[in-house]
C-alpha positions as CSV (number, residue, x, y, z in Angstrom):
1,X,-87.0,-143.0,-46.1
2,X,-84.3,-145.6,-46.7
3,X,-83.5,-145.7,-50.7
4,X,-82.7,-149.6,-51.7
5,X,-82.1,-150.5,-55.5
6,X,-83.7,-151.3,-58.0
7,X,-85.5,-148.1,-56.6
8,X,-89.0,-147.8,-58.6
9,X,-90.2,-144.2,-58.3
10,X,-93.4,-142.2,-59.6
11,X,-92.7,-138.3,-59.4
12,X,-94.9,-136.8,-61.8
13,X,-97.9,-137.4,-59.6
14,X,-97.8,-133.6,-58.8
15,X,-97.8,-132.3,-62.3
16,X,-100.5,-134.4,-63.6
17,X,-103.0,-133.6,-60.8
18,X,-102.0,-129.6,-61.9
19,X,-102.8,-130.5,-65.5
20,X,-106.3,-132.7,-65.5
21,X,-107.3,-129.7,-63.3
22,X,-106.5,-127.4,-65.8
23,X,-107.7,-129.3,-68.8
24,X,-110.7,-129.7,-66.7
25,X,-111.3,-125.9,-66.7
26,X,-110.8,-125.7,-70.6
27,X,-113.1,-128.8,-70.9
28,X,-116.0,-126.4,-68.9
29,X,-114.6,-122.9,-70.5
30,X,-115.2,-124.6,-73.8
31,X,-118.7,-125.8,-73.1
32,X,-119.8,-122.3,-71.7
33,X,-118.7,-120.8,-74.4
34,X,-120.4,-123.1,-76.8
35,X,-123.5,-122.7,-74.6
36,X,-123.4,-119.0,-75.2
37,X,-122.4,-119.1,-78.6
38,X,-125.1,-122.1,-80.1
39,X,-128.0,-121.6,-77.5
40,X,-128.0,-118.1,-75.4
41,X,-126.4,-115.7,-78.0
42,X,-125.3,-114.0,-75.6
43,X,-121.8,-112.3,-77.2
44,X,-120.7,-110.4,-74.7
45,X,-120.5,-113.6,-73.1
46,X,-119.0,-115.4,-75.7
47,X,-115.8,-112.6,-76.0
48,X,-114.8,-112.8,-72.4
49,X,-115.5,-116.9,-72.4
50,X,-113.1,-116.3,-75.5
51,X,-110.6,-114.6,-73.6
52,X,-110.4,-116.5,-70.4
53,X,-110.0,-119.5,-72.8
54,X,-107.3,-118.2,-74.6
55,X,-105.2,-117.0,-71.0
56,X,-106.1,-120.8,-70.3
57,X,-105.1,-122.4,-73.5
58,X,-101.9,-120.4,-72.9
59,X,-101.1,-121.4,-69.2
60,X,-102.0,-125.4,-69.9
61,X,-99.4,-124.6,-72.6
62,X,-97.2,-123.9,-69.8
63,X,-97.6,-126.4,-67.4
64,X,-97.7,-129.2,-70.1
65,X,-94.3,-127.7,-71.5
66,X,-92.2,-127.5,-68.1
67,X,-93.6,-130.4,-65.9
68,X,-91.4,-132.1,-64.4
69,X,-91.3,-135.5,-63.0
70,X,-91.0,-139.2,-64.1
71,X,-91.9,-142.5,-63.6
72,X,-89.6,-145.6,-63.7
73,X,-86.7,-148.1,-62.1
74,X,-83.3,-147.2,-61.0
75,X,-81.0,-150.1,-60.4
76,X,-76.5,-149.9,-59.9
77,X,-76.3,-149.8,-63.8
78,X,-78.8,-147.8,-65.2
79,X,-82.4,-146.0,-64.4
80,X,-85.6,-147.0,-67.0
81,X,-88.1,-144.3,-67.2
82,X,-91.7,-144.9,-68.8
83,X,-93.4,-142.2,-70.8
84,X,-95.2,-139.8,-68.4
85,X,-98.5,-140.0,-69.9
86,X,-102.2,-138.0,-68.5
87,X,-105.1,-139.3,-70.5
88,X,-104.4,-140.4,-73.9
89,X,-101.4,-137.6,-74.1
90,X,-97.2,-138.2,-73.5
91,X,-96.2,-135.6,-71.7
92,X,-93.0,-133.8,-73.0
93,X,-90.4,-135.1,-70.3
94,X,-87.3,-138.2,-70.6
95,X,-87.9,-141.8,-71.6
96,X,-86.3,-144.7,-71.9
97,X,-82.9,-146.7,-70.8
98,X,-80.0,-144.9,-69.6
99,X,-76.6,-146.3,-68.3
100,X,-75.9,-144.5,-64.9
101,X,-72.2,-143.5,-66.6
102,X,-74.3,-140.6,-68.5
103,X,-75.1,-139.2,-65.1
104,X,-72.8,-136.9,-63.2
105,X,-74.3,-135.7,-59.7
106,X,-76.8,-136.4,-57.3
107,X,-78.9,-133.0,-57.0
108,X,-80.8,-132.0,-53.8
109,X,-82.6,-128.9,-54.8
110,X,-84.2,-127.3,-51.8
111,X,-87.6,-125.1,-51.4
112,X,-89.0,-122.9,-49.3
113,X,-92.6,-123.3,-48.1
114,X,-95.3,-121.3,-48.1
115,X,-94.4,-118.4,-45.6
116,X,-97.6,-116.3,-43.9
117,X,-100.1,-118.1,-45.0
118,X,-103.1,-120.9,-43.6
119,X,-101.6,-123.7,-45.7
120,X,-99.5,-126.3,-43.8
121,X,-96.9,-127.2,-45.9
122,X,-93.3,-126.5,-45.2
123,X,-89.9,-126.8,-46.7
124,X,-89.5,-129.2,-49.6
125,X,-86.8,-130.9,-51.6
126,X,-86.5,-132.3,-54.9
127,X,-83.3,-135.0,-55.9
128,X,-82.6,-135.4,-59.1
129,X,-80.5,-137.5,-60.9
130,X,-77.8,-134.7,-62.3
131,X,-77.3,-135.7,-66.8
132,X,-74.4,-135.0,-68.3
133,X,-74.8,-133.3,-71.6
134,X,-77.5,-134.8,-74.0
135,X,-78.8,-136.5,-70.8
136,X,-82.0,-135.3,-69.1
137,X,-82.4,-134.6,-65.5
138,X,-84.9,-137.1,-63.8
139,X,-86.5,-136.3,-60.2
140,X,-86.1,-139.2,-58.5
141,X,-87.7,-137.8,-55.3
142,X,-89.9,-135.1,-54.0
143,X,-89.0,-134.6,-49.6
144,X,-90.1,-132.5,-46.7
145,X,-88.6,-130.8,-44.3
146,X,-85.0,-131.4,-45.3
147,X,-85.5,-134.9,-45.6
148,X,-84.2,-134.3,-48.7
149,X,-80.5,-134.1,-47.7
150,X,-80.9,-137.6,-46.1
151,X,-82.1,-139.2,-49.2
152,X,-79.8,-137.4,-51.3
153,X,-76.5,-138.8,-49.5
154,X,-78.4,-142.2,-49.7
155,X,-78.2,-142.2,-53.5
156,X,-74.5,-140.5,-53.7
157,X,-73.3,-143.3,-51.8
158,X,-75.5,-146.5,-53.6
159,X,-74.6,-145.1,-57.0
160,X,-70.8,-143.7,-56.3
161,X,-71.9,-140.0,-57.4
162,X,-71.5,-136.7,-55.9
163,X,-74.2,-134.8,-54.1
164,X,-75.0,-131.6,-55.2
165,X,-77.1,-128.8,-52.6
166,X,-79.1,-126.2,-54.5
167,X,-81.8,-124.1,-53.5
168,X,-83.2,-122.6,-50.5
169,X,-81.7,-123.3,-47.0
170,X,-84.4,-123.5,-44.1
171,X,-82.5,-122.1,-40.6
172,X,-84.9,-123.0,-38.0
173,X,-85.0,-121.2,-34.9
């Protein structure tokens, strides 16, 4: 991946896939339980429909709350981002125009994959675009396999800012 500005970028694909699946299950949590409640009567039914819908409520609370990701332009002078909006609802995350002097680092924060398992995913990266205080982080990226330390220097060196390592390091054998 070669970074060129004005860089457009779209990271909260992840986190809105996660959430429409969840609302998704409330929508068909909800109309079970109405089922049971209006038509079948059936209230043991209803109180663990009630219950599930409750953990549910409370883990959509959770994903909606810490999502990250964000869509918008980064040019030399300053990066755009548009509300992160799923549906009719703005997700809780940065908007709008800041100048890149509000930014301090370039942060390449690394992942472990999956370890044991059938899935097929490996080590990931996310690079952020470090605020200073009062500014918001934004993910400008989402990598693979330590791709991530690539792009990172890319930025540093087109915006003149440091680049930070964090995370998990991958040693392969």
């Amino acid at each position: 991946m070669t970074v060129v500005l004005p860089y457009e970028f779209d990271t909260s694909d992840v986190w809105r896939k996660i959430i429409k699946g969840v609302f998704a299950l409330n929508a068909m949590i909800i109309l079970g339980l109405l089922y049971s409640l209006l038509i079948s009567h059936r209230w043991g039914v209803v109180a663990q429909l009630a219950l599930i819908e409750a953990f549910l409520l409370a883990f959509a609370r959770v994903c909606v709350r810490f999502q990250s990701g964000s869509i918008g332009t980064l040019t030399a002078e300053r990066v755009v981002i548009q509300p992160n909006q799923l549906l009719w609802f703005t997700l809780p995350g940065p908007e709008g125009t800041y100048g890149l002097d509000r930014f301090s680092a370039i942060r390449v924060e690394s992942r472990a994959g999956p370890l044991g398992t059938a899935v097929s995913t490996g080590p990931n990266e996310v690079v952020w675009l470090s605020g200073r205080p009062g500014t918001p982080d934004i993910v400008l990226a989402r990598t693979e396999n330590r791709a991530g330390e690539v792009v990172g220097r890319e930025f540093g060196a087109l915006l003149k800012l440091p680049v930070k390592e964090t995370g998990t390091k991958v040693i392969r054998l």
